[in-house]
C-alpha atoms as a printed R data frame, in Angstrom:
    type eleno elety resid chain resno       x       y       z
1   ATOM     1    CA   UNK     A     1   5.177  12.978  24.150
2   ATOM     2    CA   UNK     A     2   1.654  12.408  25.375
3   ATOM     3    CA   UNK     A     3  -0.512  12.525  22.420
4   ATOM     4    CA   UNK     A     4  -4.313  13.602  22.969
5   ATOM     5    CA   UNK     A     5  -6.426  10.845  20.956
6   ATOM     6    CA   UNK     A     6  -9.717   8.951  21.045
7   ATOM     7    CA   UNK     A     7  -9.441   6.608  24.065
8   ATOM     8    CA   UNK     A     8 -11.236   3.704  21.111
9   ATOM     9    CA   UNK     A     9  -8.815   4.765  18.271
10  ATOM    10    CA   UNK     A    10  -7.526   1.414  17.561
11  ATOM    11    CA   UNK     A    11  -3.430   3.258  16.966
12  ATOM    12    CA   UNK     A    12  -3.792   3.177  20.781
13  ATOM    13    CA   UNK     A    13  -3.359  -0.169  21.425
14  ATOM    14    CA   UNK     A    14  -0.904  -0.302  19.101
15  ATOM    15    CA   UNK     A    15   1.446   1.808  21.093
16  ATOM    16    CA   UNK     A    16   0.608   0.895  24.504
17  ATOM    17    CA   UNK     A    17   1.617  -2.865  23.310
18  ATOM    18    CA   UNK     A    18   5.066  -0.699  22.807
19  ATOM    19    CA   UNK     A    19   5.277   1.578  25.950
20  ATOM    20    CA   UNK     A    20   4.355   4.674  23.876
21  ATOM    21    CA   UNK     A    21   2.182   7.029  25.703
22  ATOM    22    CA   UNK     A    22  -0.870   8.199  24.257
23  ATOM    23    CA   UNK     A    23  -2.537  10.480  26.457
24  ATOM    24    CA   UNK     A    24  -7.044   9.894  26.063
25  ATOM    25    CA   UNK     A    25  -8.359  12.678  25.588
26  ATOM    26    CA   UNK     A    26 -10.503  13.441  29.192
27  ATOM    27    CA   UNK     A    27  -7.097  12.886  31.165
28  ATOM    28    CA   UNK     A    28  -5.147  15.616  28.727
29  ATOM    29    CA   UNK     A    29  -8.071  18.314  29.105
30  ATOM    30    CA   UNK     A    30  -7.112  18.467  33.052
31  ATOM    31    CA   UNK     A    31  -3.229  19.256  32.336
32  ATOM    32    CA   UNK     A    32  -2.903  22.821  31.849
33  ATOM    33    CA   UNK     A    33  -0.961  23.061  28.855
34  ATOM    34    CA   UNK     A    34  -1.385  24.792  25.580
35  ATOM    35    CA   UNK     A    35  -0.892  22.101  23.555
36  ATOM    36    CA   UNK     A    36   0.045  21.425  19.794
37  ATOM    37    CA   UNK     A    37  -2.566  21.554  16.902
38  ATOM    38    CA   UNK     A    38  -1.281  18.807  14.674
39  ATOM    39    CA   UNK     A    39  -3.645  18.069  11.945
40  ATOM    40    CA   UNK     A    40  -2.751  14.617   9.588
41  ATOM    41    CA   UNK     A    41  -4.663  14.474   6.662
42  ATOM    42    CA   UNK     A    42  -4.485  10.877   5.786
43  ATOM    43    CA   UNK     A    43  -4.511   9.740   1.959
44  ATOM    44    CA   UNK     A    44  -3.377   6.244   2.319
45  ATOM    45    CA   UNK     A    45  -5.623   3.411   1.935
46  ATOM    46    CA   UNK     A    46  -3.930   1.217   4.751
47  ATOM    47    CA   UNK     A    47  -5.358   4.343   7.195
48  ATOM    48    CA   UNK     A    48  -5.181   2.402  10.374
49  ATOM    49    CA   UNK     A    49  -1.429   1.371   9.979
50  ATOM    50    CA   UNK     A    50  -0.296   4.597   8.800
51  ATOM    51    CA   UNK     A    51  -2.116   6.359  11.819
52  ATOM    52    CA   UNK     A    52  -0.184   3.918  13.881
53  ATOM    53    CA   UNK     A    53   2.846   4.757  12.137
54  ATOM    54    CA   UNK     A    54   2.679   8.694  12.566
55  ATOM    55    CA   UNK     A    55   1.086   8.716  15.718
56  ATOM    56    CA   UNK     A    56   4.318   6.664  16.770
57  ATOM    57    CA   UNK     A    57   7.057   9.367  15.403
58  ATOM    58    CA   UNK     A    58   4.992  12.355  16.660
59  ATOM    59    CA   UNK     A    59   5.471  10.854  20.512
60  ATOM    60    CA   UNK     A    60   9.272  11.265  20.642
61  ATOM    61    CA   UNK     A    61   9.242  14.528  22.445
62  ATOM    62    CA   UNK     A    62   7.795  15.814  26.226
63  ATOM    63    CA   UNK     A    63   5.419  18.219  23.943
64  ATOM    64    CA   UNK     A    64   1.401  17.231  24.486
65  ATOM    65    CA   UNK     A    65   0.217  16.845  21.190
66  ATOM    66    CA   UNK     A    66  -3.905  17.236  20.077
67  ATOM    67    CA   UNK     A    67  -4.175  15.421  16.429
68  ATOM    68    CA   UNK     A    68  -7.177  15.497  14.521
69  ATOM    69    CA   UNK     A    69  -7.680  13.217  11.720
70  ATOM    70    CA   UNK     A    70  -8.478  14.583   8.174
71  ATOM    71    CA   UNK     A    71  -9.547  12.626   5.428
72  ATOM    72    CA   UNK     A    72 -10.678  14.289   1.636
73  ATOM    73    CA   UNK     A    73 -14.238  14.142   1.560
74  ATOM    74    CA   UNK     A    74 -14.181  13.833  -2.322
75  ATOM    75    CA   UNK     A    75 -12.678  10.894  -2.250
76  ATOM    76    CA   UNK     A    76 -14.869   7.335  -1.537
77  ATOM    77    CA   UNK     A    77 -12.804   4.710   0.204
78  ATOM    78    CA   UNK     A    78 -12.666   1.422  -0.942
79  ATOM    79    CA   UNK     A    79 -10.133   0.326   1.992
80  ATOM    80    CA   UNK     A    80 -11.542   1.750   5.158
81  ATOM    81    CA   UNK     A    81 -15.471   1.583   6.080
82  ATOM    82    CA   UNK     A    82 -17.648   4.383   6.056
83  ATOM    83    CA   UNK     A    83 -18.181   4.037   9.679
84  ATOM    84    CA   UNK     A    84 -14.658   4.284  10.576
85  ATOM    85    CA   UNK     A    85 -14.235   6.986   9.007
86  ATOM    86    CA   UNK     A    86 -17.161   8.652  10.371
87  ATOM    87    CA   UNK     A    87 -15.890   7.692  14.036
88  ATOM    88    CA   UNK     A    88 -12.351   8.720  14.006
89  ATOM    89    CA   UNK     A    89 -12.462  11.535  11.009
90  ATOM    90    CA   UNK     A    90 -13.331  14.537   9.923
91  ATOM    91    CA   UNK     A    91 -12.894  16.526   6.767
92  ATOM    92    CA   UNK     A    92 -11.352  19.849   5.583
93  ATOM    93    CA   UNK     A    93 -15.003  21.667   5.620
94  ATOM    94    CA   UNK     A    94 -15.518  20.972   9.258
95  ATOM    95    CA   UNK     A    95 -12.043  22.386  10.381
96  ATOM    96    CA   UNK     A    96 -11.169  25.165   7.471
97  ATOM    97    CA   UNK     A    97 -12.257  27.881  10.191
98  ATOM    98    CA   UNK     A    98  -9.754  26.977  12.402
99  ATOM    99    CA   UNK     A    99  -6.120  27.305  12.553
100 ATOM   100    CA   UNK     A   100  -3.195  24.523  13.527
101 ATOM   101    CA   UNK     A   101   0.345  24.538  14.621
102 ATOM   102    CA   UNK     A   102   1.098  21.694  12.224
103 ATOM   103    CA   UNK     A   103  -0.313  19.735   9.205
104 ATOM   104    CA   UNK     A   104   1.049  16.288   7.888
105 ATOM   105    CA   UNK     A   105   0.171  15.274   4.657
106 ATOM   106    CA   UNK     A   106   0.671  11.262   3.842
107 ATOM   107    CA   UNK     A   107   1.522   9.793   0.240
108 ATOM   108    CA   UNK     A   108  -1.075   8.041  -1.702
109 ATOM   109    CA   UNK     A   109  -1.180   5.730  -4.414
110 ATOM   110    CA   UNK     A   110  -1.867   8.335  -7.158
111 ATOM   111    CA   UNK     A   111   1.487   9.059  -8.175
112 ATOM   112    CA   UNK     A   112   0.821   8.150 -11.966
113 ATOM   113    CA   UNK     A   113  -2.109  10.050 -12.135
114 ATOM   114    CA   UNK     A   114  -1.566  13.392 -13.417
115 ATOM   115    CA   UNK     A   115  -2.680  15.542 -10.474
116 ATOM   116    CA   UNK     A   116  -5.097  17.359 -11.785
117 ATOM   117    CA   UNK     A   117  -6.749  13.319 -12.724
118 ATOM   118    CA   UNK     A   118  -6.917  12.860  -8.999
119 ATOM   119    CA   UNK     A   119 -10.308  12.912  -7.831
120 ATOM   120    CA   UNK     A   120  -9.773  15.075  -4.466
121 ATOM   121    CA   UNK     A   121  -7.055  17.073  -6.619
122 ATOM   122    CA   UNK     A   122  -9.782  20.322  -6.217
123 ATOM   123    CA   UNK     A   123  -9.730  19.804  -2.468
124 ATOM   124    CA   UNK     A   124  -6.132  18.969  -2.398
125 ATOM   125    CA   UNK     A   125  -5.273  23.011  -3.202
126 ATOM   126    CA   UNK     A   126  -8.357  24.139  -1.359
127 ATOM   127    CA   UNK     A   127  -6.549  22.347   1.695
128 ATOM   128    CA   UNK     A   128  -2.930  24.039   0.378
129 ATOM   129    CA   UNK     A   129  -4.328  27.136   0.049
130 ATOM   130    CA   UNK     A   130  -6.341  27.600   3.366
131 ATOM   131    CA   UNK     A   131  -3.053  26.455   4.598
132 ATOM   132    CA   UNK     A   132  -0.897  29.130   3.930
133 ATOM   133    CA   UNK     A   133  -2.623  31.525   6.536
134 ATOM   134    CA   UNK     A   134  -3.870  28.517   8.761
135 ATOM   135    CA   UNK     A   135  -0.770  26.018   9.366
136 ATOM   136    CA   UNK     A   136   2.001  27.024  10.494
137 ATOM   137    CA   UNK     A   137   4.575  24.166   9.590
138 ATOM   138    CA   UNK     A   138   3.201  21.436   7.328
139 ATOM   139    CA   UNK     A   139   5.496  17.844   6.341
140 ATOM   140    CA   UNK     A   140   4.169  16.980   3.053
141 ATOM   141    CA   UNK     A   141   5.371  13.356   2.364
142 ATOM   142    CA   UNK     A   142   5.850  11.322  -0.957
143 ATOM   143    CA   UNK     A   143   2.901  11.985  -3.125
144 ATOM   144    CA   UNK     A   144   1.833  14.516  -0.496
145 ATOM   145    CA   UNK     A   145   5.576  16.216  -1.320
146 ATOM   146    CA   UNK     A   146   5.324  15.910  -5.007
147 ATOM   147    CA   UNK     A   147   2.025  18.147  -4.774
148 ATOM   148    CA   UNK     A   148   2.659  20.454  -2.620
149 ATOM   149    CA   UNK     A   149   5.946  21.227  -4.569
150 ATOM   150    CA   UNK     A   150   3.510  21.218  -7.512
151 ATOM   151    CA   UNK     A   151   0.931  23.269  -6.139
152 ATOM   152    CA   UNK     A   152   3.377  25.943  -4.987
153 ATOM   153    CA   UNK     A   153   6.484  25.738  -7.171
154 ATOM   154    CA   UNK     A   154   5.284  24.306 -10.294
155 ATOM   155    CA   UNK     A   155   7.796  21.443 -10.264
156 ATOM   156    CA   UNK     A   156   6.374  18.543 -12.278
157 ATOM   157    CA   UNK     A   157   7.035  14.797 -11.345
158 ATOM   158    CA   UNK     A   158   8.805  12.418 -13.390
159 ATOM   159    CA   UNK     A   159   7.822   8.654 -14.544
160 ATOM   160    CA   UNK     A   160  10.259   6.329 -13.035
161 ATOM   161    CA   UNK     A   161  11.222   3.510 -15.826
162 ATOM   162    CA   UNK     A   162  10.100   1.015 -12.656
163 ATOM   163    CA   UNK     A   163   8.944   1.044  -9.258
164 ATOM   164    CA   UNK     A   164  11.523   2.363  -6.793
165 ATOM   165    CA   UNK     A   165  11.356   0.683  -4.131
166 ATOM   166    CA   UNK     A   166  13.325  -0.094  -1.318
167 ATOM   167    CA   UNK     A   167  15.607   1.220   1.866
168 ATOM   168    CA   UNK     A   168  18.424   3.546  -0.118
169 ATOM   169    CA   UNK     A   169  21.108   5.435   1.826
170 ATOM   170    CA   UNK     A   170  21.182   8.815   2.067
171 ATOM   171    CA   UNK     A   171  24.023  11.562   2.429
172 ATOM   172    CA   UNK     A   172  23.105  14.854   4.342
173 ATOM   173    CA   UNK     A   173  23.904  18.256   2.060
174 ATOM   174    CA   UNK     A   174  23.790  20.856   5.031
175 ATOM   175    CA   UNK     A   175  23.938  18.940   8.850
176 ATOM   176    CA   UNK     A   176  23.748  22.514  10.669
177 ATOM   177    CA   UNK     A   177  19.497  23.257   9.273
178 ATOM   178    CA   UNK     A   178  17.485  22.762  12.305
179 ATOM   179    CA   UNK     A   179  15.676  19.746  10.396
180 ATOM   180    CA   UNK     A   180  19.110  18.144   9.849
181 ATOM   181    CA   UNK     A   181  20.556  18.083  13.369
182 ATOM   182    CA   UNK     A   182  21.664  15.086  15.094
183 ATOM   183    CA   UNK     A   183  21.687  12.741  11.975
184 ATOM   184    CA   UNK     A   184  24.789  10.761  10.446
185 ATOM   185    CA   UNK     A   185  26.668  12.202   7.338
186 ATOM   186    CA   UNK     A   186  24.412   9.093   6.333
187 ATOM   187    CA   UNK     A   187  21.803   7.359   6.917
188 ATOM   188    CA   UNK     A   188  19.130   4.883   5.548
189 ATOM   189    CA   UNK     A   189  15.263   5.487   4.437
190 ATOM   190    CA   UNK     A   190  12.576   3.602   2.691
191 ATOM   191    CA   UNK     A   191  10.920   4.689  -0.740
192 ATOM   192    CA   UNK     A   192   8.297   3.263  -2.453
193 ATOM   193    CA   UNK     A   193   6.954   5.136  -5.513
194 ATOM   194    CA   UNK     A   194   6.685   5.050  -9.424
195 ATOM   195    CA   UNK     A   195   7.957   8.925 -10.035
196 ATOM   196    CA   UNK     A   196  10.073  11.237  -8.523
197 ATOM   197    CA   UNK     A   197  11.262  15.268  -8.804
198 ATOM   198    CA   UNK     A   198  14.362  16.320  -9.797
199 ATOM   199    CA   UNK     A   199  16.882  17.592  -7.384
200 ATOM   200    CA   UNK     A   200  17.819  20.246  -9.988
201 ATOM   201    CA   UNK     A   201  14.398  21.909 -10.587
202 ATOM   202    CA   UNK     A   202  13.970  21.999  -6.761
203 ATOM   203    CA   UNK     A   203  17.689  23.565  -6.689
204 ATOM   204    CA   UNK     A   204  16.415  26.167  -9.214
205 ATOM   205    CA   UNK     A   205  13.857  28.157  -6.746
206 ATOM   206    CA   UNK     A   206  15.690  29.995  -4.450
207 ATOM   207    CA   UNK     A   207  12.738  29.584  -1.494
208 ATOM   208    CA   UNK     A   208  13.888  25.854  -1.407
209 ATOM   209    CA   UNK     A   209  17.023  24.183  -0.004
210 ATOM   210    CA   UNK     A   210  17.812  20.178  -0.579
211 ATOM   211    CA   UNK     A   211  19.002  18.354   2.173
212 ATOM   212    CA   UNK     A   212  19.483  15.587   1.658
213 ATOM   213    CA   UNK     A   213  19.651  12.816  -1.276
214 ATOM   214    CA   UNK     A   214  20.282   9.582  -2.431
215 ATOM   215    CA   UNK     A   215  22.785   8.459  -5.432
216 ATOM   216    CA   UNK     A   216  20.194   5.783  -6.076
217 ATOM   217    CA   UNK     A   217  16.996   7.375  -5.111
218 ATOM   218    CA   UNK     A   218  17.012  11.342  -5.947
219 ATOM   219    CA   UNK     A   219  16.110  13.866  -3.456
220 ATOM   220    CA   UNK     A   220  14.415  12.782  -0.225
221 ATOM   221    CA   UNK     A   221  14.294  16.261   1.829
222 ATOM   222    CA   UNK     A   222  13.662  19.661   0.847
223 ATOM   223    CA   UNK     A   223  12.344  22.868   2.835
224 ATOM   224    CA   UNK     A   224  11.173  26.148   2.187
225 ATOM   225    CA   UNK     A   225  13.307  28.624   4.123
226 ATOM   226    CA   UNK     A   226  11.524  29.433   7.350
227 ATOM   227    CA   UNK     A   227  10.111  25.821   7.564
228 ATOM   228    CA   UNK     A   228   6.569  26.701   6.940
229 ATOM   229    CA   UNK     A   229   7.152  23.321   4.510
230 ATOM   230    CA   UNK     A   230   8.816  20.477   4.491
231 ATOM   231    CA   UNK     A   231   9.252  18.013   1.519
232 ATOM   232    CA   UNK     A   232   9.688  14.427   2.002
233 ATOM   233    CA   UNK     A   233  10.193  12.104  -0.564
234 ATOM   234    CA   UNK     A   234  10.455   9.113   1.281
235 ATOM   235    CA   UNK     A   235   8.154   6.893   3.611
236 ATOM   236    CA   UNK     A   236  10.194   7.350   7.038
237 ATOM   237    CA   UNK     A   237   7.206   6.690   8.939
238 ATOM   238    CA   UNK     A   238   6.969   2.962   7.563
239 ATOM   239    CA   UNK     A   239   7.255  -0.135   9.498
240 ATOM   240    CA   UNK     A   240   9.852  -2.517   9.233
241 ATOM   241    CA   UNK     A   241   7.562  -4.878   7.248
242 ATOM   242    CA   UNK     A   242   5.458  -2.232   4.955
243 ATOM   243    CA   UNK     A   243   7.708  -2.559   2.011
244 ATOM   244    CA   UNK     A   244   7.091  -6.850   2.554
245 ATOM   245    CA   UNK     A   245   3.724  -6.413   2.381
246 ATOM   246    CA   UNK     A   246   3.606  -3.967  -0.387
247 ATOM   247    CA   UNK     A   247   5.783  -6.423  -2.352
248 ATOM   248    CA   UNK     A   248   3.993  -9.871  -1.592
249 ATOM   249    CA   UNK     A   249   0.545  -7.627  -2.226
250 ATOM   250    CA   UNK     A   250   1.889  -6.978  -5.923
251 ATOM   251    CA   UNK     A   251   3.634 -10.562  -6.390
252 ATOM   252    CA   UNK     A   252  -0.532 -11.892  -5.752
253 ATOM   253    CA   UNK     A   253  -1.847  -9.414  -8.303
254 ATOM   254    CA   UNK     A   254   0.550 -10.798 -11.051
255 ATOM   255    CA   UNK     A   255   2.890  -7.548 -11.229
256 ATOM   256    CA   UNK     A   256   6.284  -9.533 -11.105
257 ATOM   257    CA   UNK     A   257   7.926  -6.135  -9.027
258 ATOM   258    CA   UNK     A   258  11.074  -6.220  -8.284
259 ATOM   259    CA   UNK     A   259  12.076  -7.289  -4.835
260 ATOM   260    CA   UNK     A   260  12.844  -4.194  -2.955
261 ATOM   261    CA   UNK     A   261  16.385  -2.713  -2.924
262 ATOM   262    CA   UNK     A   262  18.864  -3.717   0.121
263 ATOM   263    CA   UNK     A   263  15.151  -4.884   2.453
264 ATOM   264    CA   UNK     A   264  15.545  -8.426   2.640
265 ATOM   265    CA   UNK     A   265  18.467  -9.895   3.687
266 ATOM   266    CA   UNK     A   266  20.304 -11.522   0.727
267 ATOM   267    CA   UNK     A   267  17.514 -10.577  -1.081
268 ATOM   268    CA   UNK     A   268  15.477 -13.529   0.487
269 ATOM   269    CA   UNK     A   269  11.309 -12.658   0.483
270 ATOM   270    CA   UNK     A   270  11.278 -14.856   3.086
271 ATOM   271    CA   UNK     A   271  13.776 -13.225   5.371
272 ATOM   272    CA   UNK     A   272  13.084 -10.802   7.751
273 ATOM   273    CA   UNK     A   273  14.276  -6.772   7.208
274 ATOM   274    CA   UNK     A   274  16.500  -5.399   9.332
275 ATOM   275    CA   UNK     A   275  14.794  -2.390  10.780
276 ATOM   276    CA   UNK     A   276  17.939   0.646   9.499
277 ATOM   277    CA   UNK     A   277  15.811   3.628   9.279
278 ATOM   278    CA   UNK     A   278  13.833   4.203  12.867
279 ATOM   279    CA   UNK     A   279  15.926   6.279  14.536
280 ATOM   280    CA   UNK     A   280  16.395   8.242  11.849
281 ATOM   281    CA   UNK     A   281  12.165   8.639  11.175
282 ATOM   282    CA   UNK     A   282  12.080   9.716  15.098
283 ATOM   283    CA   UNK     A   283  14.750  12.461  14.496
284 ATOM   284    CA   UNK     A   284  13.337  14.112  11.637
285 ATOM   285    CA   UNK     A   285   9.940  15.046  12.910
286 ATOM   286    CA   UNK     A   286  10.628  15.543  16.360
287 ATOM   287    CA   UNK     A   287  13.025  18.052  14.754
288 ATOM   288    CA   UNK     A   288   9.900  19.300  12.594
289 ATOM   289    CA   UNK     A   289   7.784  19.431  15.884
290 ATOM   290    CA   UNK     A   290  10.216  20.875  17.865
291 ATOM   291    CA   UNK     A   291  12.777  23.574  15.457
292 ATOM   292    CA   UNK     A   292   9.569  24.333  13.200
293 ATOM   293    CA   UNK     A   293   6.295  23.841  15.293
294 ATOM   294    CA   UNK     A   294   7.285  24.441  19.032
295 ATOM   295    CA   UNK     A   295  10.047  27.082  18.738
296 ATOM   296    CA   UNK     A   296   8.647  29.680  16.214
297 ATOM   297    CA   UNK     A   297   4.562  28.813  16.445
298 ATOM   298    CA   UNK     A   298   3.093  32.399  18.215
299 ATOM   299    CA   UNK     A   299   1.422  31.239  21.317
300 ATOM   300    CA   UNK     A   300  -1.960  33.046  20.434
301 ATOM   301    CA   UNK     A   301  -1.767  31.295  16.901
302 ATOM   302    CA   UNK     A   302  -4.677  29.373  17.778
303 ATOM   303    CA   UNK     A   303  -6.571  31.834  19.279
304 ATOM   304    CA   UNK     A   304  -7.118  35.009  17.098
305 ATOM   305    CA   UNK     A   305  -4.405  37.370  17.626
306 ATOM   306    CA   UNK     A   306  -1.819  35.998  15.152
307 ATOM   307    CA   UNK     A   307  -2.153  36.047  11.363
308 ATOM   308    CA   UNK     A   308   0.294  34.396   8.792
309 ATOM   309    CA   UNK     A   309   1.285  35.452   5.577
């Protein structure tokens, strides 16, 4: 998929180094293709690797894709520079007049907060909201999941009694949803959070259907019928050696967490991970982009002639 991006976004690089193309944006404005909005409003603090990281699973189709990078203007940084920011972002008050096919919300490190404690929680549901009749498919992951299924459903998060960490297989409840398609009875995908929601109370509203869980690890896909939202409670988009660095980063502050579950071989820190869960991370949102985004987005969206409800 050629995605549309500053030519001096340093995520380029980054996939050119792996023979992923990312289209500038000068060349794509001479193709004459309509292509898709996709909108990432970006909540981690490691924002250059995560761009990196979702910039990488949104190129796994031939669909040209224009992404815009959000970030909540409520919220100071303390791990990315103003300028940065100020180069390769924008926030929700410069784009809330427009519309986009898509919206990707990441996790964030907030999960023990209650939500309304969160400092951008205000512009967290002024985001939601404008997106119910602006968006037309959004993936909400981890923290971003536990939110929106908050924001909309009323369905609280749990503590966890520790950290869950780690890659934990996964067991598909219906393999013929659009979202579901092509993947293995079961597969493998990394968590890394302190709470969780229960698969029960998301059973409970009849606008949501689980997908897919984990013995170990709960729930890790949910979506509203229709797809205008997808839940996940996972980080697919990690690299193989996020969960390392999350882990040695605690070990240095003093937290004594528990090595992550089934990452390093033998449970070694200083083995390298298998990488289990890629394939899998490409499947699920090119099946986002292309059953929930591509296939059902009017082609006017965009323009002024269609209106969600």
């Amino acid at each position: 998929m050629p995605i549309r991006i500053q030519a001096d976004l340093p995520a380029l690089e980054v996939l050119e180094s792996e023979n992923i193309f990312a289209m500038p944006l000068d060349r794509a404005t001479g193709q004459d293709i309509r292509p898709l909005k996709i909108a990432l409003l970006n909540l981690m603090p490691t924002k250059m690797e995560t761009e990196a990281q979702l910039l990488r699973l949104l190129s796994n189709t031939p669909l040209q894709v224009d992404v815009e990078l959000l970030h909540p203007a409520s919220h100071i940084s303390k791990n990315t520079s103003p300028s940065y920011l100020h180069k390769f972002y924008t926030t929700f008050g410069a784009v809330r007049d427009r519309r986009f096919d898509g919206l990707i919300v990441t996790g964030a490190p907030v999960e023990r907060l209650p939500f309304e404690e969160v400092d951008y929680w205000a512009e967290m549901c002024a985001i939601m909201d404008w997106a119910r009749e602006n968006v037309y498919s959004t993936l909400y992951i981890c923290w971003g999941a536990q939110a929106g299924l908050y924001y909309y459903y009323g369905i609280q998060k749990h503590p966890l009694p520790e950290k869950l960490s780690g890659i934990y297989n996964h067991r598909v409840l219906n393999p013929c949803h659009p979202l579901m398609r092509g993947f293995d009875d079961n597969y493998f995908a990394p968590h890394s959070r302190y709470t969780q929601v229960r698969l029960e109370e998301v059973a409970a509203h009849p606008e949501l259907i689980p997908l897919a869980v984990s013995d170990q690890a709960g729930l890790h896909i949910c979506a509203e019928r229709g797809g205008r939202r997808i839940f996940i409670t996972g980080h697919a988009e990690y690299d193989r050696d996020t969960l390392a660095k999350e882990y040695f980063r605690d070990v240095n502050k003093g937290l004594h967490p528990p090595v992550p579950y089934h990452y390093f071989p033998d449970d070694d820190p200083a083995k390298t991970p298998p990488f289990t869960w890629r394939s899998n991370a490409h499947l699920l949102v090119s099946n986002w982009l292309n059953y929930y985004v591509y296939q059902q987005v009017p082609y006017d969206f965009i323009g002024e002639g269609s209106v969600l409800s």
